[in-house]
C-alpha positions in Angstrom: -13.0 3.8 -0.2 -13.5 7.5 -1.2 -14.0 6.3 -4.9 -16.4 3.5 -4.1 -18.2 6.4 -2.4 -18.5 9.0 -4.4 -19.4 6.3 -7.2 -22.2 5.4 -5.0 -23.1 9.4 -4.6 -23.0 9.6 -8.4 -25.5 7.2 -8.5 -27.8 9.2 -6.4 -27.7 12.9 -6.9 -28.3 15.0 -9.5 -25.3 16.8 -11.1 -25.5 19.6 -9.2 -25.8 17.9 -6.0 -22.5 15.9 -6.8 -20.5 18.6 -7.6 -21.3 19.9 -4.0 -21.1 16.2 -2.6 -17.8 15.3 -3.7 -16.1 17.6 -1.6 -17.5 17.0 1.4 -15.4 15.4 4.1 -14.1 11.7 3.5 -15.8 10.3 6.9 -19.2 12.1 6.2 -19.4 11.0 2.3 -19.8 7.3 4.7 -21.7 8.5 7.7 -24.1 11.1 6.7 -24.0 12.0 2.8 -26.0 8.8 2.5 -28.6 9.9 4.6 -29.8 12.6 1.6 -30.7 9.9 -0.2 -32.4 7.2 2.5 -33.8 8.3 5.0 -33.0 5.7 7.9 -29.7 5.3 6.8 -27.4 5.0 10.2 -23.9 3.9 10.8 -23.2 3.9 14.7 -20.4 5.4 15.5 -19.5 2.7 18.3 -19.4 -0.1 16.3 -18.1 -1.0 12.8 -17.2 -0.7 10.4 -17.1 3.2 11.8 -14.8 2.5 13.9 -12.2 1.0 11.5 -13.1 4.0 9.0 -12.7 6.7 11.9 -9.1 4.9 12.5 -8.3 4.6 8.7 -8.7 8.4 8.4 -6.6 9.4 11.4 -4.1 7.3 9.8 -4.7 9.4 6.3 -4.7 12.9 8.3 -1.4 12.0 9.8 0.1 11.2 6.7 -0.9 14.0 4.5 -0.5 16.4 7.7 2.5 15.6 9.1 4.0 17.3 11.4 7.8 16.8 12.2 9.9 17.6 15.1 10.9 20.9 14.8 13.2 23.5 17.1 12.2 27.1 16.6 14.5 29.4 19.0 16.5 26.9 20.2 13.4 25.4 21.6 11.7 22.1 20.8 8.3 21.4 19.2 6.9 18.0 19.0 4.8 16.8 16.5 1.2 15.5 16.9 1.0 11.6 17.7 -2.0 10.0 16.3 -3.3 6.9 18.7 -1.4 4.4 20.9 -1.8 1.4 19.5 0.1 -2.1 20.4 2.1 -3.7 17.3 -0.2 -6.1 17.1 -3.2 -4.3 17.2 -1.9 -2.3 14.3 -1.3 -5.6 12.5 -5.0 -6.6 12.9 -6.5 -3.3 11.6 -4.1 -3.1 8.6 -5.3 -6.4 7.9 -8.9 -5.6 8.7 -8.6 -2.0 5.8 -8.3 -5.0 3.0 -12.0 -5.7 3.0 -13.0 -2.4 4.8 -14.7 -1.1 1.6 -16.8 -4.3 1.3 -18.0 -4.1 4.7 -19.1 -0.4 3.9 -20.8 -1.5 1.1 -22.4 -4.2 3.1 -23.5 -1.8 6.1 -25.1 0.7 2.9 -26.7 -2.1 1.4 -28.8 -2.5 4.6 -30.6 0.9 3.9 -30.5 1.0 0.1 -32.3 -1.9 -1.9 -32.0 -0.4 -5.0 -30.0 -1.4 -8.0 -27.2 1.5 -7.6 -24.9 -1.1 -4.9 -25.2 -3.2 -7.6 -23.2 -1.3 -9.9 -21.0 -0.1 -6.7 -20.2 -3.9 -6.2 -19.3 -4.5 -9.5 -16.8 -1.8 -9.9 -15.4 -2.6 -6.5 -15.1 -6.2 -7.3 -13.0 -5.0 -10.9 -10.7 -3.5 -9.1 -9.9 -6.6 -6.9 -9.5 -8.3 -10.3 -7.2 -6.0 -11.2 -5.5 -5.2 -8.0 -4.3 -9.3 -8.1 -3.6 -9.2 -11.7 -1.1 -6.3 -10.8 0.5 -8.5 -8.6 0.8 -11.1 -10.4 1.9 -9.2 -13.6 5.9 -9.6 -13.2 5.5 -13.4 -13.3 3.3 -13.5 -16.4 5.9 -11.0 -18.0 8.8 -13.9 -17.5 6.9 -16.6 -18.5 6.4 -14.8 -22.1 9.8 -13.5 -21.5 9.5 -9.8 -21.1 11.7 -8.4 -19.1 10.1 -6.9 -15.6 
């Protein structure tokens, strides 16, 4: 999702204005980045695909932040907990960040009628392609028979 976004940003700005852009926070490069370049572009933040994004980066945070159990002093320190969440709720939305870049394509495409999606979709859809032919890649190996 970050990729298809700052492909999309590439698109629009100037070199310079990239450079700056691609460091800006993952949620903004989807909520407000596009706004530099149209106008009445608005992605409400109670409704999705926000709200699936917002989740998907807590998720991220809390992986690349972690923070463990620790004792310091004899004295215990608890980690942050992201969200309370039922199994199956967590099921759904796992199941709902497969086509989460597509929607926010979808929701961009509302505001920008120009010919730069175009190019987004097609790299997006490439990397479908070549996410399934990754899968599949171990079974075309033994039918030639190369080892796996």
């Amino acid at each position: 999702m970050e990729a298809a976004a700052n492909f999309y940003i590439g698109c629009k700005a100037t070199p310079k204005q990239f450079a700056e852009l691609e460091w800006e926070p993952f949620l903004d490069k989807w909520t407000t980045v596009p706004r530099r370049f149209i106008k009445s572009y608005a992605m409400p933040k109670d409704r999705q695909p926000y709200q699936d994004l917002k989740r998907l980066n807590q998720r991220r945070n809390a992986l690349l932040h972690m923070k463990e159990n620790i004792t310091k002093h004899r004295k215990m320190i608890k980690g942050k907990r992201v969200g309370n969440y039922t199994e199956q709720d967590e099921h759904e939305f796992v199941k709902r960040c497969r086509t989460l870049t597509e929607r926010l394509i979808e929701h961009l495409a509302k505001f920008d009628h120009s010919g730069d999606l175009v190019n987004l979709g097609i790299v997006t859809g490439f990397a479908s392609v070549y996410r399934d032919a990754m899968r599949k890649l171990p079974e075309i190996k033994k039918s030639f028979g190369i080892e796996p």
